[in-house]
C-alpha positions in Angstrom: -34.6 -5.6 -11.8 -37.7 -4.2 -10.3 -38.8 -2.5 -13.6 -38.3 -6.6 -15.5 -40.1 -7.9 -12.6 -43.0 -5.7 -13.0 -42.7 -6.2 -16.8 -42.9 -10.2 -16.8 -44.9 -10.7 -13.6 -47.5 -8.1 -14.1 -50.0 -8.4 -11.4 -47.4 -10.1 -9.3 -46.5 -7.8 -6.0 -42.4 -7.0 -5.7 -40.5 -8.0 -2.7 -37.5 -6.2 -2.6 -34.6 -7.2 -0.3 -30.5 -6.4 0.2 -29.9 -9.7 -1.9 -31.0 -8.7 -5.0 -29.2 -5.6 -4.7 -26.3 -8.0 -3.9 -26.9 -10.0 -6.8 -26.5 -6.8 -9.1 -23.5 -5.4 -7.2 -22.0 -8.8 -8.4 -23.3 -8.7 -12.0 -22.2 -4.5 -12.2 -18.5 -6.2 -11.5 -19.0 -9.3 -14.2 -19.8 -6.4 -16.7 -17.2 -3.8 -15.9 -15.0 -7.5 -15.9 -13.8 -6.9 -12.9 -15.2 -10.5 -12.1 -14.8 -12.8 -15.3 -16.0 -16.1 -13.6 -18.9 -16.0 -10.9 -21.0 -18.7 -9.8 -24.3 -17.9 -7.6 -25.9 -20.7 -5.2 -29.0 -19.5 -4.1 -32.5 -21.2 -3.3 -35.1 -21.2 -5.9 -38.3 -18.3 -6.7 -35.8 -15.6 -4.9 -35.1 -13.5 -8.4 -32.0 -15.7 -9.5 -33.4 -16.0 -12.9 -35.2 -12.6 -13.4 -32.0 -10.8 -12.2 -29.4 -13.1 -13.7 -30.5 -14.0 -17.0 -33.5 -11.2 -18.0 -32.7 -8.1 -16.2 -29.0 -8.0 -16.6 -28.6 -9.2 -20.2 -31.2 -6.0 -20.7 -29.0 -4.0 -19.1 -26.1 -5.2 -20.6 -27.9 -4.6 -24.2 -29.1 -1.1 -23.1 -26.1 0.2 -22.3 -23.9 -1.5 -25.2 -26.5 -2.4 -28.3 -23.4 -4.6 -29.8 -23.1 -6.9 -27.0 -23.7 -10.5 -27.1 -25.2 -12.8 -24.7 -25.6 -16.4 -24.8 -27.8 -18.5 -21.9 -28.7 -21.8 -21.3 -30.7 -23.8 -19.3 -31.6 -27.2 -18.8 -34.9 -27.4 -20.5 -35.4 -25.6 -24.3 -38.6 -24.3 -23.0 -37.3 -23.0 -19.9 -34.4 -21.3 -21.8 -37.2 -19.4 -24.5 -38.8 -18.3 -21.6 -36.0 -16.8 -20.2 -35.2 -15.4 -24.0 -39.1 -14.1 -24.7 -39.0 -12.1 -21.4 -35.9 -10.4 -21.5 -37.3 -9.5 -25.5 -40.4 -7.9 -23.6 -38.5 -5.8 -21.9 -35.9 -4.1 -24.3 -39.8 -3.5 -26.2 -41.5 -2.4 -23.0 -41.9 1.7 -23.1 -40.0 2.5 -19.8 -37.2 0.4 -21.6 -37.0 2.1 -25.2 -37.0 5.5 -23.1 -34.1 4.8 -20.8 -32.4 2.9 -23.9 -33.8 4.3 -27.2 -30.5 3.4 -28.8 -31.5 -0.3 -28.7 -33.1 -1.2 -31.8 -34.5 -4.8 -32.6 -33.8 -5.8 -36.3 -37.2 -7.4 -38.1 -35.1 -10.3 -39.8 -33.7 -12.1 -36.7 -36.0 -11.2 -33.7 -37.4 -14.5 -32.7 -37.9 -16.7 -29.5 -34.6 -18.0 -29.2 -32.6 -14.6 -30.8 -33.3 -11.7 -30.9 -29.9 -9.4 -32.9 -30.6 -5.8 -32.4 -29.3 -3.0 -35.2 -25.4 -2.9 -33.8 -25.2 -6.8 -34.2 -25.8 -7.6 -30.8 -27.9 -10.2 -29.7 -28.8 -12.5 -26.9 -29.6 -16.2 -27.5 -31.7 -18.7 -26.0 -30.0 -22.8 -25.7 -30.4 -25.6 -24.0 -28.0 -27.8 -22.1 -26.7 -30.3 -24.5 -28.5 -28.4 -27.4 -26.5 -27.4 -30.7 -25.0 -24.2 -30.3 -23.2 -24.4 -33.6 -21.5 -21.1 -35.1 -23.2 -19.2 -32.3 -21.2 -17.2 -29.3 -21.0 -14.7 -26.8 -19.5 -12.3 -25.2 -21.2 -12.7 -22.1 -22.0 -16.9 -21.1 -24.9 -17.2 -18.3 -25.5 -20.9 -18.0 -29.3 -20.6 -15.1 -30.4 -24.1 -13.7 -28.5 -26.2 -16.4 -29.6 -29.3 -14.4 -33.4 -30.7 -13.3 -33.5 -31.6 -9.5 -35.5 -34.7 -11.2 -32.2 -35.5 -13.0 -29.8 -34.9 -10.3 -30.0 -38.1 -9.1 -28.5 -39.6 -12.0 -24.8 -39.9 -11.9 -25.2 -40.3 -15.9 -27.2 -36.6 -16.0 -24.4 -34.6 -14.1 -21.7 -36.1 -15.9 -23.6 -35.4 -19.4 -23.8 -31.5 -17.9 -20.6 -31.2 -16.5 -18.7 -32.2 -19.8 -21.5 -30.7 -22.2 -19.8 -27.4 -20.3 -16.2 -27.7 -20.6 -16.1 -29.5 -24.3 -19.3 -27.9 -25.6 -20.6 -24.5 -24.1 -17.4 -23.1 -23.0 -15.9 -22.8 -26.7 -19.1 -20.9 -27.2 -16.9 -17.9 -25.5 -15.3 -15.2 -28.5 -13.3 -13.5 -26.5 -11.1 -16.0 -24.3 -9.1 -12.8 -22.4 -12.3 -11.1 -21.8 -15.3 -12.7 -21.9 -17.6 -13.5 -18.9 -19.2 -16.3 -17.5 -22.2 -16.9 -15.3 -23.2 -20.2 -13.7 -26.9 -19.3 -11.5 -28.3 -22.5 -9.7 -29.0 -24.5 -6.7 -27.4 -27.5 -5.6 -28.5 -30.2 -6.4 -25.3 -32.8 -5.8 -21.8 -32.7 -4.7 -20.6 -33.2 -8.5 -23.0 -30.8 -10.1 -21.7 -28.2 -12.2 -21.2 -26.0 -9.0 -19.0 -28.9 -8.0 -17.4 -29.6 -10.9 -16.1 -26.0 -11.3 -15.2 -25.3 -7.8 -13.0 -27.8 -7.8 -11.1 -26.9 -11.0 -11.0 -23.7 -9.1 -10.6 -19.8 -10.7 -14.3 -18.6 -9.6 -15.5 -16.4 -7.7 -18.3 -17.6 -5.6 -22.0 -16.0 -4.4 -23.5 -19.0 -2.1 -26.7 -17.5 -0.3 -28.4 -20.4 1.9 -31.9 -19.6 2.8 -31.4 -20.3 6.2 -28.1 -18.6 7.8 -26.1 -21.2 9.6 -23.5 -19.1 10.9 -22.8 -15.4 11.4 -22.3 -13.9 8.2 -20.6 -10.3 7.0 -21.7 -9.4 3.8 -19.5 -6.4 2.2 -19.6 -6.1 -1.8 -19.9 -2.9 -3.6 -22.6 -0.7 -2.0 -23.9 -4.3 0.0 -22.7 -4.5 3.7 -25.2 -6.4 5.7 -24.3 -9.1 8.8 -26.7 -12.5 8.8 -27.2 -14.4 12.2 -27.7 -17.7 12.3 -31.1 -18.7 11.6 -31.7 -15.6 9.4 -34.0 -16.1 6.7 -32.4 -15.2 3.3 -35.7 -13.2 2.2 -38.0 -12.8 5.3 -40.8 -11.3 3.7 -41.1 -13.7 1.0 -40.2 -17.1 3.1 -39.5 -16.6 6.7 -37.3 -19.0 8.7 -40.7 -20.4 10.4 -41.7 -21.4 6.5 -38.1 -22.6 5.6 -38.5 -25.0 8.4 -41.7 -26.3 7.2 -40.0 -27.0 4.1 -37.3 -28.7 5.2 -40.0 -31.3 7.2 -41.5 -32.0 3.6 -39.0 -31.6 1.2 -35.9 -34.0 3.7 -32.9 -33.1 5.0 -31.0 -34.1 1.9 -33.3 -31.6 -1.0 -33.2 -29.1 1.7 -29.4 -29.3 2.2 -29.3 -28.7 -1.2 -31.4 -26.6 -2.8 -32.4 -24.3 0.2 -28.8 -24.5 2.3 -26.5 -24.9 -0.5 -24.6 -27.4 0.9 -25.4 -30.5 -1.1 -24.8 -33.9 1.3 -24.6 -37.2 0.4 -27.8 -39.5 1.4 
């Protein structure tokens, strides 16, 4: 993750902190399907999308050049973006030296998908975008809604059944296959919602502020949060969090920062 982040961000300085080593504890178990269904809440700009949809799908490829990824996310642009970096990495140096197994094929290396030599590939759509005659082994679905958007009871249910009539057929092997939802929340009935209350996922919610005391034990993860504990102190401490909260409301913050999406 460090390595991706220093590929895509260059200049950017790294932050490191026990969540993102959380986070990949979690996505070790997804691959080794352990876990098949995971959901992560978790405020925005603290790695979600680096870790979840670049950095692991890399990883995945690297150590299995036949696998196949598919992710989505709200926004086509947003979606290529996520597609282009994770494509930068598997041609960084440091990459093709841990992985030189990986090849890229010069027919279908584009934007959106990229197949590698073995016939794997990871592809780039958008929410409510065609996916047709595509598929996956592995389904990430990062931000599949716009805070702009979530105020529209129209927009979350166009999300919520574009993923159980649309995106979730996009999975080839029904037994095995894993799937990823990464975002903050946004409203009770977002996707987050939606799923949680069909029930069957496992479920990573990380509020940026702690609100109660909190034992953390996964994999090689074991850290306690006390109320009030910033999620990433070196990046936004609890004194900043506050601030935020004083501009952003009560309700966004609840939300997107706690987790813990309230009505008005």
């Amino acid at each position: 993750t460090q390595k991706t982040f220093l590929t895509v961000s260059p200049g950017d300085t790294y932050l490191h902190n026990w969540h993102i080593d959380l986070l990949a504890e979690y996505l070790e178990a997804c691959s080794r399907r352990e876990i098949n269904r995971l959901i992560i809440n978790m405020p925005p700009r603290m790695m979600k999308s680096i870790s979840v949809s670049v950095a692991w799908p890399a990883w995945l490829i690297g150590n299995n050049p036949s696998e196949r990824v598919m992710a989505a996310s709200f926004a086509e642009s947003l979606a290529i973006k996520h597609s282009t970096d994770c494509r930068l990495v598997l041609q960084s140096h440091w990459y093709r030296r841990a992985f030189p197994d990986v090849l890229l094929t010069g027919d279908q290396n584009e934007k959106s998908k990229f197949v590698t030599t073995a016939r794997g590939h990871r592809i780039a759509v958008s929410v409510g975008g065609s996916s047709i005659g595509e598929g996956g082994n592995i389904l990430i679905v990062d931000d599949p809604l716009s805070p702009l958007r979530a105020a529209s009871k129209l927009s979350l249910q166009m999300v919520n059944d574009w993923f159980d009539q649309s995106f979730l057929t996009r999975l080839n092997d029904k037994k095995n296959g894993v799937i990823v939802l990464v975002m903050q929340r946004l409203a009770q009935n977002d996707l987050t919602g939606h799923l949680l209350e069909k029930g069957g996922w496992e479920h990573l919610k990380l509020p940026g502020l702690a609100e109660e005391r909190t034992i953390i034990d996964f994999g090689r993860v074991k850290k306690i949060r006390l109320p009030g504990e910033a999620l990433h102190e070196e990046r936004e401490s609890a004194a900043m969090l506050h601030e935020r909260k004083h501009e952003m409301g009560s309700v966004a913050f609840a939300g997107q920062i706690q987790q813990r999406p309230a009505p008005a």
